[in-house]
Every structure is written in structure tokens, then in C-alpha cells.
C-alpha positions in Angstrom: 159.0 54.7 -113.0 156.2 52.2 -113.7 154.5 52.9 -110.6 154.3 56.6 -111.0 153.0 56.5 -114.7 149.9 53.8 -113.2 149.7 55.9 -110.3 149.1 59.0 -112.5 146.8 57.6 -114.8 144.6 56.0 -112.1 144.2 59.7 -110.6 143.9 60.9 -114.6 140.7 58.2 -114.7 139.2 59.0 -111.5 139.5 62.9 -112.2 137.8 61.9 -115.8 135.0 60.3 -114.4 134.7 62.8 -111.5 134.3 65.7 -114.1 131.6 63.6 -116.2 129.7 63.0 -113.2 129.6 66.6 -113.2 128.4 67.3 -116.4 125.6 64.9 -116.1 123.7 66.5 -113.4 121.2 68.4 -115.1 117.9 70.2 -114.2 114.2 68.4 -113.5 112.8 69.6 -116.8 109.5 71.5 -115.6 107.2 71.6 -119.1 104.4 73.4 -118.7 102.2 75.0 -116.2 102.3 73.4 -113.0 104.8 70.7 -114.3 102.3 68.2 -115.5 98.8 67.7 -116.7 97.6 67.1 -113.7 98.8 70.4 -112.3 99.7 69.3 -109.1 103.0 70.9 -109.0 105.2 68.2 -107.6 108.0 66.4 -108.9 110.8 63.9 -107.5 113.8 66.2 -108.2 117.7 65.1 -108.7 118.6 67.3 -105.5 122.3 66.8 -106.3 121.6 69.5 -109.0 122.4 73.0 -108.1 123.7 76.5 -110.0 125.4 79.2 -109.2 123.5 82.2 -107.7 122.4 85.2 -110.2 120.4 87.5 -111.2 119.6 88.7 -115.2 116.7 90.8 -116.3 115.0 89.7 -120.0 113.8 93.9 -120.4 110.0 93.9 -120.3 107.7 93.3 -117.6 106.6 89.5 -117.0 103.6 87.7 -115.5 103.7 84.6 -117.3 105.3 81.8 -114.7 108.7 80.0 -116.1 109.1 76.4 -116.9 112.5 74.7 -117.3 113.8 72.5 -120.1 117.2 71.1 -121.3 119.0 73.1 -118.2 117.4 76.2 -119.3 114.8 78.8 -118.0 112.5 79.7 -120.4 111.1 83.0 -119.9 107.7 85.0 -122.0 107.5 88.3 -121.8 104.6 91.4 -122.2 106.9 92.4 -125.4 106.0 89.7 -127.0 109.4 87.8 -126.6 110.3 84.0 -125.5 113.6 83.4 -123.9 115.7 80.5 -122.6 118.5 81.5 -120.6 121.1 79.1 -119.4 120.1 78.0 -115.7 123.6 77.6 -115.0 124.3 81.4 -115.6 121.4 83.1 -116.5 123.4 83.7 -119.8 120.8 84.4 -122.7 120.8 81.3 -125.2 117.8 82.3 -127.4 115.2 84.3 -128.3 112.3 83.9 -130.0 109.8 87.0 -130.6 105.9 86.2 -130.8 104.4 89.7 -131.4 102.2 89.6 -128.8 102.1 90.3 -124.9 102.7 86.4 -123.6 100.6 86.6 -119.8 100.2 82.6 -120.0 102.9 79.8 -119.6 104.1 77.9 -122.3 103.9 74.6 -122.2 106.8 72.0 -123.5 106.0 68.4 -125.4 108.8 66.3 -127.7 111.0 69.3 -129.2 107.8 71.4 -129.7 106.4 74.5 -127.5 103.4 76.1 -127.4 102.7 79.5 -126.9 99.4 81.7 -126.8 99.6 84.9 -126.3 97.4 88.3 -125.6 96.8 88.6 -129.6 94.8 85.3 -129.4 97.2 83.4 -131.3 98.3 79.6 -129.9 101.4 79.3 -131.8 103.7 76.2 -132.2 107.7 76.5 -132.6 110.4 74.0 -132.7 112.3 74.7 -129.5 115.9 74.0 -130.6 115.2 76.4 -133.6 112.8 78.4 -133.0 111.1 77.6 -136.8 107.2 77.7 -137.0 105.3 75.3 -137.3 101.8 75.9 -136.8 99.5 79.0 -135.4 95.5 78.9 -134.4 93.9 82.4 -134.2 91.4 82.1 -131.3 88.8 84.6 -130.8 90.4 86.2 -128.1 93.1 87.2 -126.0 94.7 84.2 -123.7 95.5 84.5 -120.7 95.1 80.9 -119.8 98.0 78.9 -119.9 98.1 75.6 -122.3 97.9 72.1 -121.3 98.8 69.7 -123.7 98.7 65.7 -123.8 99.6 63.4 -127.3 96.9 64.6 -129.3 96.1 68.2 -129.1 96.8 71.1 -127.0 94.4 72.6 -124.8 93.8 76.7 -123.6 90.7 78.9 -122.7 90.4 82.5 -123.7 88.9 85.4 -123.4 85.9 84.7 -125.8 84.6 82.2 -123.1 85.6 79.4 -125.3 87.9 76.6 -124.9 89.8 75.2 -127.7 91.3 71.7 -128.5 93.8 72.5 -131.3 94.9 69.6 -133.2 98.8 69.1 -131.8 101.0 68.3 -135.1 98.9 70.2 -137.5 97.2 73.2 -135.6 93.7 72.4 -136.8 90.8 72.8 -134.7 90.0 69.5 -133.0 86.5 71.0 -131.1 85.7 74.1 -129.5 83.4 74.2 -125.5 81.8 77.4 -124.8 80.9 79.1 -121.7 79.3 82.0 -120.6 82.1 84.3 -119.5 86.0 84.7 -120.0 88.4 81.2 -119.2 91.7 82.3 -117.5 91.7 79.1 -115.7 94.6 76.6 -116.8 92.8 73.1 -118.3 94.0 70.5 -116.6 94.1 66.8 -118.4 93.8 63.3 -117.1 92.4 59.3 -118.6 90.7 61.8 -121.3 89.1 64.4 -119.5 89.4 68.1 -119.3 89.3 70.4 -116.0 89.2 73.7 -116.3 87.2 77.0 -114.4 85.9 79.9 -116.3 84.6 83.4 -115.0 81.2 82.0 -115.1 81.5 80.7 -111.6 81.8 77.0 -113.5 84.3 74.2 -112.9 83.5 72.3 -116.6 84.7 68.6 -117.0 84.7 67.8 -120.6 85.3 64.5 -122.8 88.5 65.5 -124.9 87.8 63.0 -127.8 84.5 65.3 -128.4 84.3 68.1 -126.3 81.2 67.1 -125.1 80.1 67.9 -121.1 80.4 65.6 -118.8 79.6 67.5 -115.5 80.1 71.3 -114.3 80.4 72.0 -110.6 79.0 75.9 -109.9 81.0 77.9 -107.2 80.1 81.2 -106.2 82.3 83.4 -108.1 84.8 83.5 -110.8 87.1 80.3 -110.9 90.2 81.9 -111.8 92.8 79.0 -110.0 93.3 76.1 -112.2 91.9 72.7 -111.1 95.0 70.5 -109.8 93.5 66.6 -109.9 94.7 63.7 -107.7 93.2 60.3 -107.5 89.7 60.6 -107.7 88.8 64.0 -106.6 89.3 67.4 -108.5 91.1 70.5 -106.2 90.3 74.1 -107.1 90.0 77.3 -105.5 87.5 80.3 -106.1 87.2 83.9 -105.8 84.1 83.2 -103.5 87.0 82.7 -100.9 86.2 78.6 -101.0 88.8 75.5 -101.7 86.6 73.0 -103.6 87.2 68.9 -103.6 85.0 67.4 -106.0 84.5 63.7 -107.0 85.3 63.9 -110.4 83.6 61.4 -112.1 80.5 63.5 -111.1 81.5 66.6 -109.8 79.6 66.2 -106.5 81.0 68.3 -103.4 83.5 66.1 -101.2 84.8 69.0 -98.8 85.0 72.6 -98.9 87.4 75.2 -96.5 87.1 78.7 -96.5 90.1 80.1 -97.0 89.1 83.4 -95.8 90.6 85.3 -98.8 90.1 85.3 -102.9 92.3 82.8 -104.6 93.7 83.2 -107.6 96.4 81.0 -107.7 96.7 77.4 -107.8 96.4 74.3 -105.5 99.5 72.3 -105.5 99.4 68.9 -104.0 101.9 66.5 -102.0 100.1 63.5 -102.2 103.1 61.2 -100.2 101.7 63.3 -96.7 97.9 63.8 -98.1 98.0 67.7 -97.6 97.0 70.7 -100.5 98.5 73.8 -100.0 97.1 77.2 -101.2 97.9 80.8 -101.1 95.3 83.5 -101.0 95.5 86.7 -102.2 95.4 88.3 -98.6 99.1 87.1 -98.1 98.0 83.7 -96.1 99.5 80.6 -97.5 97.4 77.1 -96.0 98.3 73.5 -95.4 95.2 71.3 -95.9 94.7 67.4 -95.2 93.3 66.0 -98.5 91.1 63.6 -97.2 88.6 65.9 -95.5 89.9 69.2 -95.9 91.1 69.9 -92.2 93.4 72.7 -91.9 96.7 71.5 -90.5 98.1 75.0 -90.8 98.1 78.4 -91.9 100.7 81.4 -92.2 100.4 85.0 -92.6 103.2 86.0 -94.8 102.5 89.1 -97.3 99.6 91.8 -98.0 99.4 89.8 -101.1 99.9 86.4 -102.7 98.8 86.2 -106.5 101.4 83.7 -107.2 101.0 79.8 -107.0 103.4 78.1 -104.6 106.2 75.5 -104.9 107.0 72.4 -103.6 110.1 70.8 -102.9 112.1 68.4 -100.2 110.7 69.3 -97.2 110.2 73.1 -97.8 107.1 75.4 -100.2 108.2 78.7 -101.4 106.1 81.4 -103.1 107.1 85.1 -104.1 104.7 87.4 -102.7 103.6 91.1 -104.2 106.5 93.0 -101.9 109.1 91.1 -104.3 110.3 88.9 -101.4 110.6 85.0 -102.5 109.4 83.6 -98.6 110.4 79.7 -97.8 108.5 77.5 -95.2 108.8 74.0 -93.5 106.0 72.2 -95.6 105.2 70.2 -92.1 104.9 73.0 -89.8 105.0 76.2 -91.5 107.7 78.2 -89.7 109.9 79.8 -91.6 113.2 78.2 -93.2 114.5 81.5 -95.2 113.5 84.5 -97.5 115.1 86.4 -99.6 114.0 90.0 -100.6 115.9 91.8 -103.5 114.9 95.3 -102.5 116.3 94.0 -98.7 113.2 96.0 -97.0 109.3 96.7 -97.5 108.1 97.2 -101.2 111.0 97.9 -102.9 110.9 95.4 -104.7 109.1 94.6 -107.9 105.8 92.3 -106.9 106.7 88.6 -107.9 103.1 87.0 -109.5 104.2 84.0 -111.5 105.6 80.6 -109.9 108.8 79.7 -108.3 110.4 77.0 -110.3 112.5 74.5 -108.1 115.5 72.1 -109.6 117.3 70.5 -106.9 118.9 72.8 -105.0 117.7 76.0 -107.0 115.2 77.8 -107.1 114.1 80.1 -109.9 111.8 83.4 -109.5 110.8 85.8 -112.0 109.7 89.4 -110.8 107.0 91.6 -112.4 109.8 94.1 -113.7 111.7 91.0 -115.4 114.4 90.2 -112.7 115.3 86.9 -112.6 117.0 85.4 -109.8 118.7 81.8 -109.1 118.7 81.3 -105.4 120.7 78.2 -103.6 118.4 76.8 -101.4 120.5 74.2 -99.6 122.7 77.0 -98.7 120.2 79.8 -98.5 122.0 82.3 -100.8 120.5 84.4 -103.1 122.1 86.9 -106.0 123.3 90.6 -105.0 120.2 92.5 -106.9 120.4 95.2 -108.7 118.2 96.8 -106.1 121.8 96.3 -104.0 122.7 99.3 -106.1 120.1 102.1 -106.5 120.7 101.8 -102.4 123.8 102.2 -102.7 123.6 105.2 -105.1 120.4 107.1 -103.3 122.8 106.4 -99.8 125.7 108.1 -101.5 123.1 111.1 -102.8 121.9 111.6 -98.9 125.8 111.6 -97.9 126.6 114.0 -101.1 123.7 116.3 -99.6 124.4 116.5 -96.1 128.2 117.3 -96.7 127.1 119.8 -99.3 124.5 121.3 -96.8 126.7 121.3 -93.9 129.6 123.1 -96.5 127.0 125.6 -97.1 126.0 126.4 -93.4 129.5 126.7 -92.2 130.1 129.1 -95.1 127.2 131.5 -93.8 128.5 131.0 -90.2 131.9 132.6 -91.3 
């Protein structure tokens, strides 16, 4: 009798701690816009984290790209709305409204997030409660997504400015003004500020003052935000160019011609020295950092707007067809895709980011679909595309039964 009550509570224990061990796997938090302030979109992930498969829609279109915080997906909208739905799930676990069309990603620092919308407001909430604490009126619609570091937060607009906003009291630190509209995402690093503006400028500016320190001049609109590693600076133009600049000067390193515009961002694995970038064309490149060699290139969509993610051994990016397309990061073959509308165009174009957690990945479509996918075991959520086929197959059936009714009718 002894025995059995040890023997059960030994299994009681080791069930215990195999549950908790359970609930302590948790997402890679991804706060902001390319995950960090040096926008180089690449983290070391738990990859024994993974959710179930599904699909949710938040009810109004979306270009702004996710991030992920606290297990949740946090998700802006063009209605003005912010929310955080479980990651687990996809269950909806709050909702904050902004009044204004949100087109830039929030970005995530302590319990506080940031977000500027298309009414020119930067706005600061608590993100467990969704209380305000702070809003800056710019001078123009933003677009550009915010950066922010322990002092202030950081964001270009439509006014050509760029604005240093005071982080804890939402007072204007300094304001740097170019000569056309910023939709380029600031990046931040030792005290300096990246960022492109439509003025065919990639400006470097001191954050303590916001005073100039160089500005590199491309040939057309720098839309892609400047990712920085080491001591070069990585962006892309819409002069069809992929820029490395020293940045302590902003002298040309290397340039590649990517062949295409490029909107989206560079993202960078440093541990194998290669940038990748997708073009809005459809081509997505692999590119040696040192000297900006091309080590590969693939031909995947009529159209890639979105910036590309990077995990393990695989990059995925959603492309304008709908279709979420996963390569070998070495060699660029294809690993898996999955396409909600299961064929062609279907599908609502996909123009924000992937997120990546471990074994999930996270896309947001253009008509407000979002999807968890399982990457390790290459599943993906029955859309609700899954149905309207269904339904417009049963119409063609209803149709041709009710045609060939009608025929044999006249026959007789």
C-alpha cells in the first residue's frame, strides 16, 4: 500500500512539473517594427514554442505589420482600432480604438505602446489597460512606423519632418526637417538616428539634438527603412539600388541593383554575413554583406511590398496574391507555402510582415485575415476562402442540375 501511494505521487510530481513546463513556453516578444532598433529583423527564438493553427479576422482592412508581446498578437487597423488577440487562439483579448486609420507599426517599450496614426497623432497607452497617457499632434499624417529607445520615441510624417517626442511626457524633444514626405521607419543606434525620406535622402541625425550628422542622396524616394549592422547602414531605394553605407560618414561601401523598386525592408542575418530583400517585382535576394555579391535570387510573386522574415534556417514573406511563400535561407528553394485562396489571386494581397515565434508564424492579410501557421509541421488554418469555394462550387452544381432539369423538360 506504501509503494502504490509513492508510486502515485512520484507520477502526480512529474505530471505537475510536466504541465508547468508547458505553461512556461511563451512567445519571443517582437516590439516594434522590425523587432529592434536596429531593424534588422532577427532574433534568437525559443523554437520549442508553437500554437495551434487558426485563422480570425479583426473587421477592417490592415497594412500596418504586427508585433507580438506577452503571447499576444497585436494588430492596428484602417478603423482606427488596436487589438491583441491571444496567439494561442487568435481569441480577441483587447481592444483599444485610436480614431484614426493606424498604416504604421506600433512599437512596444516597459508596459507602454506607441501608436501614430493617419490623423497625425503619436499617441501613448498603457498596454495592460489601455489608459492614456500622452498624445503629440504632428503636422501630418504618419505612415512611418516609430522607433523608440529610453528617452524618446522617434517617427517621420507626412509634413517632411521628423519628430523626437519626449518618451514619459509626450513633449517635443526636437524636430529635423526635410524636403519631402518621411515614410521611412527611423532606425536608432549609440545615439544616432537612420531614417530615408521621399527626398531621395538617407539623413543620420544626433538624437541628443537633432542636429545632421551626414545624409547619403540616392536616386529616388527612400521608402525601405535603414536596417544597421556593425559599422555600415543597409537600405534600399526606389531607384531600384541596395545601398551599404559607412555610417559614421555615410560614404558608399557597395551598391547591387536589385533590378526592381523596393519598398520594403532589408533584414539581416549577421551569423552567415548575408542581407536579404524583396523587391516589388516579386524577386526576393540573398546578398553577402561584406561586398554585396549576390548569392541568390528567387522569382516568387508579381509583387512583394512586404518586408521578409527570418527564422532557423528558413525566410518567409507574404506576397500581393495572398500566398505566405517559405524558402531555405542558404539556397533559396522552396521549403513550403501556403495560399488561403488555394489558387491565383484569390486571396487578399498580404503587405505587412510575417511575425515568426518558434514554430509559428503569424501573417496579417490586407482584408484583415489573420492566420497562425505551424511551420515545423507546415500546416496552415482552413481559410474562410475554404468556404466561398465551397459555396460558389455548390452554386455551379445547383445550376447545371437545374439547367439540365429544364432541358429534359423541353425534350419531353
Amino acid at each position: 500500500m506504501k509503494n502504490n501511494v509513492k508510486k502515485l505521487t512520484i507520477i502526480l510530481l512529474l505530471f505537475c512539473i510536466l504541465i508547468s513546463s508547458f505553461n512556461c513556453l511563451s512567445a519571443s516578444d517582437w516590439v516594434m517594427y522590425q523587432n529592434n532598433p536596429r531593424h534588422t529583423g532577427y532574433i534568437i527564438q525559443d523554437t520549442s514554442f508553437s500554437t495551434q493553427t487558426w485563422t480570425s479576422n479583426v473587421d477592417s482592412k490592415v497594412l500596418a505589420s504586427p508585433i507580438l508581446y506577452d503571447d499576444k498578437l497585436i494588430i492596428s487597423t484602417m478603423n482606427g482600432s488596436v487589438k491583441a488577440l491571444d496567439a494561442q487562439d487568435g481569441d480577441e483579448c483587447w481592444n483599444y480604438d485610436i480614431h484614426g486609420s493606424i498604416e504604421s507599426t506600433p512599437a512596444i517599450y516597459g508596459d507602454t505602446i506607441y501608436v501614430a496614426s493617419d490623423n497625425g497623432y503619436v499617441c501613448s497607452y498603457n498596454i495592460h489597460d489601455g489608459s492614456n497617457n500622452w498624445k503629440y499632434k504632428t503636422g501630418s499624417s504618419i505612415k512611418s512606423s516609430p522607433a523608440v529607445d529610453e528617452n524618446n520615441v522617434y517617427v517621420g510624417a507626412d509634413d517632411g519632418s521628423i519628430y523626437a517626442i519626449d518618451r514619459d511626457d509626450g513633449n517635443e524633444t526636437w524636430k529635423f526637417k526635410t524636403n519631402d514626405s518621411v515614410r521611412s521607419s527611423p532606425a536608432v543606434v549609440d545615439d544616432v538616428l537612420y531614417v530615408g525620406s521621399d527626398d531621395d535622402k538617407l539623413y543620420a541625425i544626433d538624437v541628443n539634438d537633432g542636429s545632421l550628422k551626414w545624409s547619403f542622396t540616392a536616386g529616388d524616394n527612400i521608402r525601405s527603412s535603414p536596417a544597421v549592422y556593425d559599422d555600415k547602414v543597409y537600405v534600399a531605394s526606389d531607384d531600384n539600388q541596395v545601398y551599404a553605407l559607412d555610417m559614421e560618414d555615410g560614404s558608399e561601401v557597395w551598391t547591387y541593383n536589385a533590378e526592381s523598386k523596393v519598398s520594403s525592408s532589408i533584414v539581416i542575418d549577421h551569423r552567415q554575413s548575408t542581407l536579404y530583400v524583396a523587391t516589388q517585382k516579386g524577386k526576393l535576394f540573398a546578398l553577402d554583406l561584406r561586398d554585396g555579391l549576390k548569392k541568390w535570387d528567387k522569382k516568387i510573386a508579381n509583387q512583394i511590398t512586404a518586408t521578409p522574415t527570418l527564422f532557423g534556417n528558413n525566410i518567409a514573406v507574404g506576397t500581393s496574391s495572398g500566398q505566405v511563400v517559405m524558402l531555405n535561407k542558404f539556397t533559396g528553394n522552396e521549403v513550403w507555402s501556403y495560399n488561403p485562396g488555394y489558387v491565383g489571386e484569390i486571396a487578399s494581397p498580404i503587405s505587412s510582415s510575417l511575425i515568426s515565434s518558434g514554430g509559428s508564424l503569424f501573417a496579417v492579410s490586407e482584408d484583415g485575415n489573420v492566420y497562425s501557421l505551424n511551420t515545423d509541421q507546415k500546416l496552415g488554418p482552413t481559410s474562410v476562402y475554404t468556404y466561398y469555394i465551397i459555396a460558389a462550387l455548390a452554386a455551379l452544381v445547383a445550376v447545371a442540375v437545374g439547367t439540365k432539369i429544364l432541358y429534359n423538360h423541353r425534350k419531353k
